[in-house]
C-alpha positions in Angstrom: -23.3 -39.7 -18.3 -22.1 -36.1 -19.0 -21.8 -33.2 -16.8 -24.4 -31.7 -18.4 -27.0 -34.2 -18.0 -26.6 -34.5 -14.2 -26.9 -31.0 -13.8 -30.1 -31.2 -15.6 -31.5 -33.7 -13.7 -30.0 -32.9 -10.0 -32.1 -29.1 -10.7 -35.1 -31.2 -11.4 -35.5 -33.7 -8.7 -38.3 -33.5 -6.7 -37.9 -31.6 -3.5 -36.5 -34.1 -0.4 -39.2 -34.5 2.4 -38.8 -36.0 6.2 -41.1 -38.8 4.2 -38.7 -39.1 1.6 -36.5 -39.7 4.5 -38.6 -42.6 6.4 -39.3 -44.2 2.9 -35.5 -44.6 2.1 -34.9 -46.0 5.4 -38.0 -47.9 4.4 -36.5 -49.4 1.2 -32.8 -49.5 3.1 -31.2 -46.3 0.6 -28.8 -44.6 2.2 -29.4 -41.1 3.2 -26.8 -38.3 2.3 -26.4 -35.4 4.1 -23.9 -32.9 4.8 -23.5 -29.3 5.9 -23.1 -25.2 4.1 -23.6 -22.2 5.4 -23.6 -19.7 2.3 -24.9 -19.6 -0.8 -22.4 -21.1 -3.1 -21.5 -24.1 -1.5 -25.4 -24.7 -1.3 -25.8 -24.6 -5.1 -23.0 -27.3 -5.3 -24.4 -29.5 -2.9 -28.0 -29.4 -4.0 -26.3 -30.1 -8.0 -24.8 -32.9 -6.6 -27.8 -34.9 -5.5 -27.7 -34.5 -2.1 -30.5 -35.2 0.1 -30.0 -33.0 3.0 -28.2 -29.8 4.4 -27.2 -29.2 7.4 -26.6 -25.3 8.3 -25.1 -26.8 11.5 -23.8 -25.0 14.7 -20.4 -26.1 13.4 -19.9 -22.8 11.7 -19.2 -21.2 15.2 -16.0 -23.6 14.2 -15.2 -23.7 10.8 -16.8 -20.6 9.3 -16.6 -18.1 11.9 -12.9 -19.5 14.1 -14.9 -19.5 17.6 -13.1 -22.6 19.6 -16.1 -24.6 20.4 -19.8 -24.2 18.9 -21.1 -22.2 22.0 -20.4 -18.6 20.8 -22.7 -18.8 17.8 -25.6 -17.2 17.6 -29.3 -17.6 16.7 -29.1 -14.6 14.8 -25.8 -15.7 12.9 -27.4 -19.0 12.5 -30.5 -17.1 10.5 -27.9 -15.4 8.3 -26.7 -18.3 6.9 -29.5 -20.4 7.0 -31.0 -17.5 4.3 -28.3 -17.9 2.1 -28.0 -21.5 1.8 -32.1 -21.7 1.5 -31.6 -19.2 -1.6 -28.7 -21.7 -2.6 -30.5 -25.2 -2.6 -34.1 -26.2 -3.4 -34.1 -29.7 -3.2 -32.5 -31.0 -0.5 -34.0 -30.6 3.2 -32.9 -27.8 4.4 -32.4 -28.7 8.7 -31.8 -25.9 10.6 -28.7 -26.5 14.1 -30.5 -24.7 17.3 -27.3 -23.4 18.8 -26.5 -23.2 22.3 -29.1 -21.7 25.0 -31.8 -21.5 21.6 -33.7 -24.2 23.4 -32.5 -25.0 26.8 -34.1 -22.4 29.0 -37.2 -23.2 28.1 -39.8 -25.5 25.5 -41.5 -21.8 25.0 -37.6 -20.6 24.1 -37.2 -23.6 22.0 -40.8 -23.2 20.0 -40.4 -19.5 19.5 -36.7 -20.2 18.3 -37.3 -23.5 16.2 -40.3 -21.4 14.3 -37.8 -18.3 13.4 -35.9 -20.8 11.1 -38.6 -21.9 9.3 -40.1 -18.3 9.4 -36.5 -16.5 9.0 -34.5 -19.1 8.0 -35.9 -20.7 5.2 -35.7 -23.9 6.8 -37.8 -27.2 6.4 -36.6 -28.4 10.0 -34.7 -27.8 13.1 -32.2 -30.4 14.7 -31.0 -29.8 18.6 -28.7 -31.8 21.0 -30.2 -34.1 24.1 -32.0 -37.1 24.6 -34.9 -37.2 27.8 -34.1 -34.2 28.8 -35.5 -32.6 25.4 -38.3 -35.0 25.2 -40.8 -32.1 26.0 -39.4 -29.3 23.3 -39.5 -32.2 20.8 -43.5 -32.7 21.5 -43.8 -28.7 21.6 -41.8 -28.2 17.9 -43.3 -30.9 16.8 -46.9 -30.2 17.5 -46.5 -27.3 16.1 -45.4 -29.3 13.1 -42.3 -28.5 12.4 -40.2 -31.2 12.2 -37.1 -32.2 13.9 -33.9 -34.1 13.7 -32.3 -35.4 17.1 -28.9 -35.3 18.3 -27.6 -37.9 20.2 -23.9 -39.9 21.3 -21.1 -37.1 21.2 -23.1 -33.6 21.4 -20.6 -30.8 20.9 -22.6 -28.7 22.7 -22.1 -30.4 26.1 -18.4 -30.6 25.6 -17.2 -29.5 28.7 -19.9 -31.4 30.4 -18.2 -34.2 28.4 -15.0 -33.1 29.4 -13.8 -32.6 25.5 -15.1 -34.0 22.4 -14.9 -37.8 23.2 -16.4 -40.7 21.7 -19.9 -41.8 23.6 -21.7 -44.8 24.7 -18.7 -47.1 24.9 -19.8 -48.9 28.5 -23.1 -50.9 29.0 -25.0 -48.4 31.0 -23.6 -45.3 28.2 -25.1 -47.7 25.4 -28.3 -48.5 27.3 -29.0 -44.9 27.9 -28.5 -43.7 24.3 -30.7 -46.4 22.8 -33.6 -45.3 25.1 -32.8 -42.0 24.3 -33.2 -42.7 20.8 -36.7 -44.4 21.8 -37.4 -41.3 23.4 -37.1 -39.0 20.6 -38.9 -41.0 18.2 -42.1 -41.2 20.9 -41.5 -37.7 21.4 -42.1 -37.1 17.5 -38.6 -36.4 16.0 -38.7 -37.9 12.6 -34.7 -38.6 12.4 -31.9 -38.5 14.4 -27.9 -38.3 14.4 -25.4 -40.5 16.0 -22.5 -38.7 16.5 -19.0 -40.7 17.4 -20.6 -44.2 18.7 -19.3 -47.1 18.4 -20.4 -49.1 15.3 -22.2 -52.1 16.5 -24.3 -49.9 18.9 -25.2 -47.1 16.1 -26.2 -50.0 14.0 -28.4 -51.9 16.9 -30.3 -48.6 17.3 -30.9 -47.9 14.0 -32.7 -51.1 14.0 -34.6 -50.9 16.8 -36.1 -47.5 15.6 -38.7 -47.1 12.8 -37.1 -43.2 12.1 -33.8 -42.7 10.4 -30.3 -42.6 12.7 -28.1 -40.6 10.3 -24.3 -41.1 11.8 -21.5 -39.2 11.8 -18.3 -41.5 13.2 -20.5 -44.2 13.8 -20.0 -46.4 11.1 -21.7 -47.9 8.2 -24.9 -49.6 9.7 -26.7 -46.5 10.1 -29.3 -45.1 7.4 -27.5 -42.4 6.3 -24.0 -40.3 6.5 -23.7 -36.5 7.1 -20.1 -34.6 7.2 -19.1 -31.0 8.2 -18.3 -29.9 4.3 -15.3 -27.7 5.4 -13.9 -31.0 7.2 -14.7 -33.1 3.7 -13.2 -30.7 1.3 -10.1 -30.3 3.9 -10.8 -26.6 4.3 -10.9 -26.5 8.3 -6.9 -26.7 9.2 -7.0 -26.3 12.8 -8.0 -30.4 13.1 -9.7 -33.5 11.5 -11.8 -35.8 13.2 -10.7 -39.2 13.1 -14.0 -40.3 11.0 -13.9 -38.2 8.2 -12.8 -39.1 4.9 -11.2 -36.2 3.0 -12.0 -36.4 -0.2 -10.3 -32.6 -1.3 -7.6 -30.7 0.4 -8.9 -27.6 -0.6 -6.9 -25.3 2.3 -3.7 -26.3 0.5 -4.9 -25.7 -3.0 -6.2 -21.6 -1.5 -2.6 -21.4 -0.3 -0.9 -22.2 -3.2 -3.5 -19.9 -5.1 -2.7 -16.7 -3.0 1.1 -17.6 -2.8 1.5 -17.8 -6.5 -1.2 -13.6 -6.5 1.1 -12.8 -4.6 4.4 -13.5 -6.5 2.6 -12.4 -9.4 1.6 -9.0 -8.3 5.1 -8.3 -6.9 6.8 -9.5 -10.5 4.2 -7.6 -12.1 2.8 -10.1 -13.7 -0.4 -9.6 -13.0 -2.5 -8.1 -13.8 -1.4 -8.7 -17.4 -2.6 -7.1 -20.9 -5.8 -10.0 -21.1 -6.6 -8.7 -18.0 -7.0 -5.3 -18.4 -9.6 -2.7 -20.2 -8.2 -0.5 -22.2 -9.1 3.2 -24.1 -9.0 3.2 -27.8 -6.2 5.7 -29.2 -9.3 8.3 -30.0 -11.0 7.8 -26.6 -7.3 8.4 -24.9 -6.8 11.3 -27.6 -10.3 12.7 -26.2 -9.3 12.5 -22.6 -6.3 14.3 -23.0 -7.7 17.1 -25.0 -9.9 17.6 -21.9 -7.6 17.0 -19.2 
């Protein structure tokens, strides 16, 4: 199949739904999901056929150079969520709650969960917790917008955590996340993530629940995969998870790019004649004339 024809009909496939998402769990078609926060990269992942975007609290890290994900912003979150809903029409578009968005409070958490959808662009909201955010879940939800759970490794408890370590690896962790994951789909949540679990457990739960577990580090049995994009393409230097796959290194090729400007500007090689306007002899002729 050409180029061509997949671009043609990636920017005409119907518009991905949190249905779409229960009936590919449904049918047992893995869902694809990964993350963007501007415009650009949205375009390219919404050409490439994938179902969902993530404009994840991970930008604190990768986009904006914040250590953790708890400096970010609901604000900065709505800046970017804009440009990557101008970016992509097809996929889901789930908007990351950041830190202190919906903690405080299930009003907090409504008022804050409708600005992406109202500001943002969004078609859903995702936030961190089990039990604990059973009641915010009912409140979003009721007001129907939709939302994505967050469960195993949540990077916004990682100093509760004590660093960003794997979750549910003892009998009690497990036991706890799995009802957790009960909890969210009673609560209304029509997916959830499973973030750094161990394999056989992310798999059991996604079994044992009729919504979609989407896992990130947690192996091949759940319903779906989602990456940060920055960590896929190799554009984030500072670290790698373990789990991810990079499939560019896209940090080295941008060094190499602005080392070899750089010669070129200082060997005048650039900008060269192709690369520069120039005044006909008359229009030069004129200006001198005049000058």
């Amino acid at each position: 199949m050409s180029t061509t024809t997949i671009s043609t009909t990636t920017s005409q496939r119907k518009k991905v739904t949190t249905l779409a998402f229960r009936q590919k769990k449904e049918r047992g078609e893995p869902i694809t999901m990964l993350t963007a926060y501007d415009y650009p990269t949205a375009m390219a992942i919404d050409k490439a056929g994938i179902d969902a975007i993530l404009v994840g609290d991970s930008l604190a890290m990768v986009v904006l150079g914040y250590e953790n994900t708890l400096p970010v912003t609901m604000d900065e979150m709505l800046h970017h969520a804009r440009a990557v809903s101008r970016g992509a029409k097809a996929p889901l578009l789930v908007g990351d709650m950041p830190f202190m968005s919906y903690q405080v409070s299930v009003e907090d958490a409504l008022r804050n969960a409708g600005r992406f959808l109202q500001q943002g662009g969004m078609d859903a909201v995702k936030l961190e917790g089990g039990r604990e955010r059973a009641d915010a879940v009912r409140a979003i939800t009721g007001a129907g917008i939709p939302v994505m759970g967050h469960l195993g490794l949540t990077p916004q408890s990682v100093h509760q955590m004590g660093g960003f370590r794997a979750q549910g690896k003892t009998a009690s962790a497990a036991k706890r996340l799995l009802e957790d994951a009960q909890i969210l789909e009673e609560a209304g949540a029509f997916s959830l993530v499973l973030e750094a679990v161990p394999a056989r457990l992310a798999e059991y739960i996604s079994k044992q629940i009729s919504i979609p577990a989407v896992g990130i580090g947690a192996g091949a049995g759940c319903d779906g995969q989602v990456l940060v994009t920055h960590d896929l393409l190799g554009l984030f230097d500072r670290f790698t998870p373990k789990f991810v796959r990079k499939y560019a290194n896209l940090h080295e090729t941008m060094n190499k790019a602005f080392i070899q400007y750089l010669n070129d500007v200082n060997t005048k090689q650039f900008p060269a004649v192709e690369h520069t306007l120039e005044m006909t002899d008359d229009e030069w002729n004129d200006f001198l004339r005049t000058a």
